[in-house]
C-alpha positions in Angstrom: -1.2 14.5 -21.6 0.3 12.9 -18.7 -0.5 15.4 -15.5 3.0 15.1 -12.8 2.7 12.8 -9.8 2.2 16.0 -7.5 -0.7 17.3 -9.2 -2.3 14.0 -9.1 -1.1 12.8 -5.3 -0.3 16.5 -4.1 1.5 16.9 -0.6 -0.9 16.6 1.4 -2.9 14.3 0.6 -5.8 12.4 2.6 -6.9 9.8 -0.1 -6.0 6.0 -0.5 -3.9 4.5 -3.1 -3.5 1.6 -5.3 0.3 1.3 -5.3 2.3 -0.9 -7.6 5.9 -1.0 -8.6 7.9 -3.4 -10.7 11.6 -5.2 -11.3 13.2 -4.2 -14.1 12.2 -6.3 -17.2 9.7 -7.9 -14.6 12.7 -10.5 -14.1 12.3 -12.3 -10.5 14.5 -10.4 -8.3 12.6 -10.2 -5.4 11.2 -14.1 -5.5 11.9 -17.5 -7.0 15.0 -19.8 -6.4 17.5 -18.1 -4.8 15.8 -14.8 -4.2 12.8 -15.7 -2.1 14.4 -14.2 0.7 13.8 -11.0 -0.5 10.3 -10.9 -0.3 11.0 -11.6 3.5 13.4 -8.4 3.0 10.5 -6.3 1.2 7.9 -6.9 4.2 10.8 -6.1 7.5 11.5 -2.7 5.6 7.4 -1.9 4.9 7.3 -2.8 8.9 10.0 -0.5 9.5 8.6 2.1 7.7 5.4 2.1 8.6 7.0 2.5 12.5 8.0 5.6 11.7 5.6 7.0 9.1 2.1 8.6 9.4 0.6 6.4 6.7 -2.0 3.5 6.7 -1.4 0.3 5.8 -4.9 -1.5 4.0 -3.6 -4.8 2.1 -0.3 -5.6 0.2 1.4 -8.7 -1.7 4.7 -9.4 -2.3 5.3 -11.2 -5.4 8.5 -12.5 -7.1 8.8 -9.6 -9.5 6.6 -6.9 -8.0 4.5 -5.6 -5.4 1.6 -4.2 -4.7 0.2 -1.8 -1.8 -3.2 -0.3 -0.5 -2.1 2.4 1.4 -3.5 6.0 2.9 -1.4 8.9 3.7 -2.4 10.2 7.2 -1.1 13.6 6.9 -4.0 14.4 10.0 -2.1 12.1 12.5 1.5 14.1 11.4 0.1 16.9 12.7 -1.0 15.8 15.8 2.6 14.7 16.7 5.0 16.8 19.0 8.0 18.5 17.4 10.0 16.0 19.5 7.9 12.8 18.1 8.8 14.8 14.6 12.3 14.9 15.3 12.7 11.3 16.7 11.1 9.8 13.9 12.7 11.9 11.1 16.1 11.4 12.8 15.2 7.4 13.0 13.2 6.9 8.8 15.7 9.6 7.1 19.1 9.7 9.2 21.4 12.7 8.8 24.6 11.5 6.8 27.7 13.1 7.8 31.7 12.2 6.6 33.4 11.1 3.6 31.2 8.0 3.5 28.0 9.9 4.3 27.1 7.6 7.3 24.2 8.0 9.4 24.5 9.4 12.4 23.4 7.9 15.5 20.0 8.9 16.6 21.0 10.7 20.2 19.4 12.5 22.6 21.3 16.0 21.9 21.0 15.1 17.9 17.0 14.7 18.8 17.1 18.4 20.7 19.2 20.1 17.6 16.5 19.2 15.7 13.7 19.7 17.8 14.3 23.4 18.0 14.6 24.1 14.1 11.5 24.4 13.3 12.1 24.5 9.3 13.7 20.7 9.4 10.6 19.9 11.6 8.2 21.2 9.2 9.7 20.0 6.3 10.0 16.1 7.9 6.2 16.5 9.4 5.2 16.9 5.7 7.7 14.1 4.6 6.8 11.4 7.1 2.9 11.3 5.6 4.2 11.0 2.1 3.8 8.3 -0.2 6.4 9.7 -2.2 8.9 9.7 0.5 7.5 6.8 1.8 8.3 4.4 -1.4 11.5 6.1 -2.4 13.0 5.1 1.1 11.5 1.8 0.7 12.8 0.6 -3.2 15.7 2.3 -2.4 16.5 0.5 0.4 15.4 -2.6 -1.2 17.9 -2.3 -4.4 20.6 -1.8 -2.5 20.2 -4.7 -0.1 19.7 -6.7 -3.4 22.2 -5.2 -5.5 25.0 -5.6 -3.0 24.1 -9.5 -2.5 23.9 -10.3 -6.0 27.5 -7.9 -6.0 25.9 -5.2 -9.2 24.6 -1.9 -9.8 22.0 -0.8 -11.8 18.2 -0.4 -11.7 16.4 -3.2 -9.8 13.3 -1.3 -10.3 11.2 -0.8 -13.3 10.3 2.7 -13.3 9.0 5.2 -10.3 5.8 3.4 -9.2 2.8 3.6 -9.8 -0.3 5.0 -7.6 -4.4 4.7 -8.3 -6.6 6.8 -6.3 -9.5 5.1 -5.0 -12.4 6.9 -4.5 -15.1 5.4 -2.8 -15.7 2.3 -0.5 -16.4 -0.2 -3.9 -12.7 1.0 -5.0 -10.8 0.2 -1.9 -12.4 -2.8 -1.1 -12.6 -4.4 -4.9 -8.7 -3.0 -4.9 -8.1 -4.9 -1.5 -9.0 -8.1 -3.0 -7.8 -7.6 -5.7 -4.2 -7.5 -4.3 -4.6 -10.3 -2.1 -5.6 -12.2 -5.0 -2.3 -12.3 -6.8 -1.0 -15.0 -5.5 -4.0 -17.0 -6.9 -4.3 -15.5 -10.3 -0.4 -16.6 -10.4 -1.4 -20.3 -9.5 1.2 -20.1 -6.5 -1.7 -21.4 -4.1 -5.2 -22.6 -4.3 -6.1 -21.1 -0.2 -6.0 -17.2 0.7 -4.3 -18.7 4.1 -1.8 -20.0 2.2 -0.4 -17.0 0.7 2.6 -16.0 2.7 3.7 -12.2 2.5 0.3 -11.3 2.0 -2.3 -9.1 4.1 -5.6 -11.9 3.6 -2.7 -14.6 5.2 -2.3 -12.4 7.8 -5.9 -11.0 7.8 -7.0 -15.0 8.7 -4.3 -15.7 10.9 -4.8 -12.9 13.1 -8.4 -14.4 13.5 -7.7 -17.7 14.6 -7.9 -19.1 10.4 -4.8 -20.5 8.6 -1.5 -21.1 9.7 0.8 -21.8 12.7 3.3 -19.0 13.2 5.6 -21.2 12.4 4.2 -20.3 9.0 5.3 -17.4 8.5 8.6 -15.3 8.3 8.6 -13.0 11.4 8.2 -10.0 9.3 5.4 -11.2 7.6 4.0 -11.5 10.8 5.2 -7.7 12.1 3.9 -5.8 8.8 0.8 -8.0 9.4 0.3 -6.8 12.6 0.5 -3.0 11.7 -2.5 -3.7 9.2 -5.5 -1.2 9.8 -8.5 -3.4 10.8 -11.2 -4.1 7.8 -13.6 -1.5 9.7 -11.5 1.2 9.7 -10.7 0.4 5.7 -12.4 2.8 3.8 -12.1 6.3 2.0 -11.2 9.5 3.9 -14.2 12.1 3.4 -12.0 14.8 1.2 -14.5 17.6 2.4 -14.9 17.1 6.2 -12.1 14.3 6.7 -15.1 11.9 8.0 -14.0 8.3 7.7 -17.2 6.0 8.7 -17.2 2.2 9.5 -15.6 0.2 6.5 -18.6 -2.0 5.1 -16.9 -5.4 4.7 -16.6 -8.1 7.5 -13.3 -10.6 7.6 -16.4 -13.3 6.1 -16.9 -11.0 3.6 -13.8 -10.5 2.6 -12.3 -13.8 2.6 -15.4 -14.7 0.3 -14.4 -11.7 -2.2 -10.7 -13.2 -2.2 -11.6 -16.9 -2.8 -10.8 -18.5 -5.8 -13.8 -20.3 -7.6 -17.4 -18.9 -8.3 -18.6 -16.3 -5.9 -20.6 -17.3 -3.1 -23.5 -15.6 -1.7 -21.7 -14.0 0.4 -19.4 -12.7 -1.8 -22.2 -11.5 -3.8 -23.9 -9.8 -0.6 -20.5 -8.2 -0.1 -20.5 -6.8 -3.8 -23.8 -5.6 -3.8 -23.2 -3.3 -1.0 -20.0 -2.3 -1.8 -21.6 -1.0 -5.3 -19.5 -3.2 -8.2 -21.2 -5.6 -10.6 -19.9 -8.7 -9.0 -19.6 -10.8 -12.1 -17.5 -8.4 -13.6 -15.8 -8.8 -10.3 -15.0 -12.2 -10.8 -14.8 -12.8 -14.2 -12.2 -9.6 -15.3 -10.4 -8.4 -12.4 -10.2 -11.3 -9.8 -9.0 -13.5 -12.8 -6.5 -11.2 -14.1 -7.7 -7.9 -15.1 -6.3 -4.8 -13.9 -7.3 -2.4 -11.2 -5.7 0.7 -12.8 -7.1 3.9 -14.0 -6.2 7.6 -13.5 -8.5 7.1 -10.8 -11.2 4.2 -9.5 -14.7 4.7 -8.3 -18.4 5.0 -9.2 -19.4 7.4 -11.7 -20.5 10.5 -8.5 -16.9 10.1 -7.2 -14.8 10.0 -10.2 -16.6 13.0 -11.4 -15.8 14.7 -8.0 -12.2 13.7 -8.7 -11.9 14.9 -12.2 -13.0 18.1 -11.3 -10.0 18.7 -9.2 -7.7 17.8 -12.0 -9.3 20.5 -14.8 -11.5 17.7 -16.2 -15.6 16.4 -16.4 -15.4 12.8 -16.3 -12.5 10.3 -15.9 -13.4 6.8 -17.2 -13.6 3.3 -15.7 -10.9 1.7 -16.9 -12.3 -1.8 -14.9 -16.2 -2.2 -15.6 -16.9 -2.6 -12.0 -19.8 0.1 -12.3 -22.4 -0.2 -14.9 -21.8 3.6 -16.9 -25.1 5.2 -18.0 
């Protein structure tokens, strides 16, 4: 039976996520002919939310009828924020509405202080501004109704609420990762990694002197890009003691795991010490498999995982590790 989304991704919650959501009917509403602008639209509002929110930002692609995220909630930087900081970015990511029209009101310095000094709104916002939940309601709500009043209609423009993996241990995050960035080359829309615009390998390379001008790019790209978290600091949050090592991948590495064609050594090294049977790697999920599950991860941490959800084992729904 299906369990609800706060059981699974409870308030809270220190893990990362596979995040996906679709258009409704999959049509291409947010790319292709006359909406390809809206993918530029899709990245300037992740940027802006990510300004304001306490969440990590791992990988994302922005395709023509979907999107897809890697992201971790970082409910431990929240709380390290002053009720002021609170306040200002609460006020700024989920404006108070006031009047017939319920418009936002303007983010001053006394509206700041009101705020400030109730310490129920502050707590409530602390616990909102690390939520993926919040996080992607703000953000596909935004998003229809930028596109919605363009194309002058109302209506879903979204699918259904989105969707959101857990991924468990360094082989999951990573594999997920690339995975993501390899959309755009499952979908034939390029042949290079660099040249996948509104994606984090584009701006991954480009960041280290590989790819494209600037000129490239769409500045937002280029802004959402920047908030990336670097590829050592990519890995799973310790749920125990909230260690998170040294991610295990270098940008060789992981530009090897994206590329299209066989898998070089490289990419093989990278497998082997992430933990995932790298042919199954190439063959199912970097050519169009899926990287879904109820949760992702070698057999020790899905069993971890299924404990805290009433169960004994979960299954891997992607072959990546070889089940006893």
């Amino acid at each position: 039976m299906a369990q609800s989304r706060e059981h699974v991704l409870p308030s809270g919650a220190r893990g990362t996520y596979h995040v996906l959501s679709r258009c409704t009917r999959r049509e291409f509403l947010l790319g292709g002919g006359k909406n390809e602008h809206r993918r530029a639209w899709a990245v300037g509002l992740l940027a802006d939310l990510l300004e304001g929110f306490a969440i990590d930002l791992h990988a994302y692609a922005i395709m023509s009828n979907h999107v897809h995220l890697v992201l971790r909630p970082r409910p431990d930087v929240a709380a390290a924020w002053s009720t002021q900081q609170v306040a200002r970015r609460g006020l700024a990511q989920i404006p108070v509405r006031s009047g017939a029209g319920l418009e936002p009101l303007p983010v001053t310095r006394t509206l700041i202080q009101v705020h400030t000094d109730n310490n129920r709104w502050v707590s409530e916002h602390r616990a909102r501004l690390s939520s993926l939940t919040w996080f992607m309601k703000l953000f596909k709500q935004r998003l229809a109704r930028r596109a919605n009043a363009e194309d002058d209609v109302t209506g879903h423009f979204w699918e259904s609420r989105f969707l959101s993996v857990p991924l468990l241990d360094n082989g999951a995050v990573f594999g997920c990762m690339s995975y993501v960035d390899r959309n755009p080359l499952r979908a034939r829309m390029v042949t290079d990694p660099a040249d996948a615009v509104f994606t984090s390998i584009a701006q991954r390379l480009f960041a280290d002197g590989i790819g494209r001008k600037v000129s490239f790019f769409h500045e937002d790209d280029c802004r959402l890009g920047a908030l990336l978290t670097p590829l050592s600091g990519c890995h799973p949050v310790d749920s125990m003691t909230g260690d998170r090592p040294t991610g295990p991948v270098t940008l060789d590495e992981y530009r090897a795991l994206v590329a299209p064609g066989a898998l070089s050594p490289t990419a093989r090294t990278a497998c082997d010490r992430l933990g995932i049977d790298a042919t199954v790697w190439r063959t199912t999920i970097g050519e169009g498999g899926l990287f879904q599950g109820v949760a992702v991860g070698n057999r020790t941490a899905r069993m971890a995982f299924a404990a805290t959800q009433g169960k004994q084992i979960i299954a891997d729904k992607t072959g990546l590790w070889a089940e006893p």
